[in-house]
Phi, psi and omega in degrees: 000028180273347176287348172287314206273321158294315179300334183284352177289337194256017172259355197058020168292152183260106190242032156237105192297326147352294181261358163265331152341300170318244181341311149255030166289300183342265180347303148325296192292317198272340172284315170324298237279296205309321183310307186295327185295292169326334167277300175327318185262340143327302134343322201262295190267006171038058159263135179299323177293286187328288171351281163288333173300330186299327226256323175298346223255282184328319197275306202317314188321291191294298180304301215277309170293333176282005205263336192285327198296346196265334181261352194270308177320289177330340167219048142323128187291152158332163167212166161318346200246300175291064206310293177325348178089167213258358217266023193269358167299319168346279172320300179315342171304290211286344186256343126316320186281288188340288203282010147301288164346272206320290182315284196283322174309294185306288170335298152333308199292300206293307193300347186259312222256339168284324174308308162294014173267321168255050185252179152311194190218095155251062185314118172221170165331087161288000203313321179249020162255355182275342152329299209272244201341358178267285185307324190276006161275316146346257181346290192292341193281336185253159234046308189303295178320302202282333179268351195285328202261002132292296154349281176349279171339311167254014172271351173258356184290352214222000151085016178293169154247140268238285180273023166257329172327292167339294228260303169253021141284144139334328158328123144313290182293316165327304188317300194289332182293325161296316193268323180281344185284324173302298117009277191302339194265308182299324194284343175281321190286352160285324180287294191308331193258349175253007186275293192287003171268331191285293145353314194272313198275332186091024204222138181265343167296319164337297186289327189293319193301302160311326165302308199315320205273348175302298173322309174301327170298296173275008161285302175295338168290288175336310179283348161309315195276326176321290180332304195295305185306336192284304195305310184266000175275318191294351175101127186238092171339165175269171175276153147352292151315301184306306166315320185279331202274305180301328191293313210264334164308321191277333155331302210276350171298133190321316186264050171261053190300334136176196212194122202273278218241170144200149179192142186220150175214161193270150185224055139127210193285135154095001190251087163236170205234101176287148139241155186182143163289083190256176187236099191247146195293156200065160165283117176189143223280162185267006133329291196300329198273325184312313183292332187281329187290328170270005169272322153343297188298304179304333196286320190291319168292342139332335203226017147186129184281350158260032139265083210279358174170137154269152205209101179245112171224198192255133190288157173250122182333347223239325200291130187291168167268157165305151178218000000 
């Protein structure tokens, strides 16, 4: 079963739960702390910008607590009711925080920032909020880096880029944290470029203008993600490639002689579930064969903890091989 043991680097999995467990506490943690300061500082200088960057800070937050309850569901063990496991729960978590983004960030963002067009132009002192938006870029800036640089890690393993990993793993949660920590370092230096015009020129549009793009922003990432949790709850195939890496691992088991059909889809993060037809070498009675098709079946999810269940059944002689 070493060819199984290989394939799983070619699922496009994350296979240190540590660091991602890691990576989105950061992410949590480092979102409180940015939230409180950012209202504080919203308050003081009553910026439309500050403003939605806090309300972004607030969603990040609320999305970051559904992404921890989406890993802890995700690695319930199977039961009687779940054969498959728990982990398509995932998504649903992870599909809530998106549509906080979407909804409330954006709403807030757009609507402050339209709102603020039709006020006086009551230009005061940002000193503390370009502080405070300085410091919360720091901050964020090491939450992305730690995550970009876990990324990193399994995107040379799959021979990937860095942000397409992003774009096709299962992960969810990995997922939102990279796109939102990314999200977050543009929408403070757009809140810091509308601040500081309205500040310069005296035009209150500036500031409004920074809030609108914060809001727009975390409305398209949000519907990005939506799509994306939409895609793997509906169940999601392997690519091709992939598909081609499992046909020629299961190809490559000794009592295997070849293999008509297959087909595997991910049933959540770092999880997927093979099905397939096979032809197995030699003469043997269908006793003999019904038991090697379930020992089989058992050695290969034994020899990877990201294949969550096989499905092994016997080709009919007529049946063409897999491609």
């Amino acid at each position: 079963m070493r060819a199984f043991n290989r394939f799983h680097r070619r699922l496009g999995v994350d296979s240190d739960e540590r660091d991602v467990r890691r990576v989105v506490y950061l992410a949590l943690g480092a979102g409180v702390l940015l939230a409180i300061i950012k209202s504080v500082a919203a308050a003081m200088t009553d910026s439309a910008s500050m403003l939605a960057e806090a309300v972004h800070s607030w969603v990040g937050t609320v999305t970051d607590g559904f992404l921890v309850a989406a890993y802890l569901a995700a690695r319930r063990p199977p039961d009687e009711t779940h054969v498959l496991g728990y982990g398509r729960e995932s998504y649903v978590w992870s599909l809530f925080g998106s549509v906080a983004m979407l909804t409330v960030g954006a709403e807030v963002g757009i609507w402050r920032g339209l709102r603020q067009l039709g006020t006086p132009d009551m230009t005061t002192d940002y000193v503390i909020g370009y502080v405070v938006l300085a410091g919360a870029f720091v901050l964020q800036s090491w939450s992305f880096v730690q995550a970009v640089a876990f990324v990193r890690q399994r995107a040379a393993e799959l021979e990937h880029g860095v942000f397409a990993h992003v774009f096709k793993t299962s992960d969810a949660q990995l997922r939102t944290v990279v796109i939102g920590d990314f999200i977050a370092l543009v929408g403070i230096v757009v809140a810091a470029a509308g601040m500081g015009l309205h500040q310069w020129t005296g035009n209150v549009a500036w500031d409004a203008a920074g809030s609108f793009i914060v809001g727009l922003l975390m409305g398209v990432g949000g519907l990005y993600l939506i799509l994306t949790n939409r895609r793997f709850l509906a169940g999601a195939p392997l690519s091709p490639t992939q598909r081609l890496g499992a046909l020629r691992a299961l190809k490559a088991v000794p009592e295997v002689k070849r293999v008509s059909w297959l087909y595997a889809e991910f049933i959540g993060p770092e999880r997927v579930v093979v099905a397939a037809r096979v032809e197995l070498a030699g003469e043997h009675s269908q006793a003999e064969l019904a038991r090697m098709l379930r020992r089989l079946e058992q050695q290969i999810m034994e020899s990877s903890r990201y294949i969550g269940r096989v499905t092994l059944s016997l080709s009919a002689p007529e049946e063409p091989d897999a491609h």
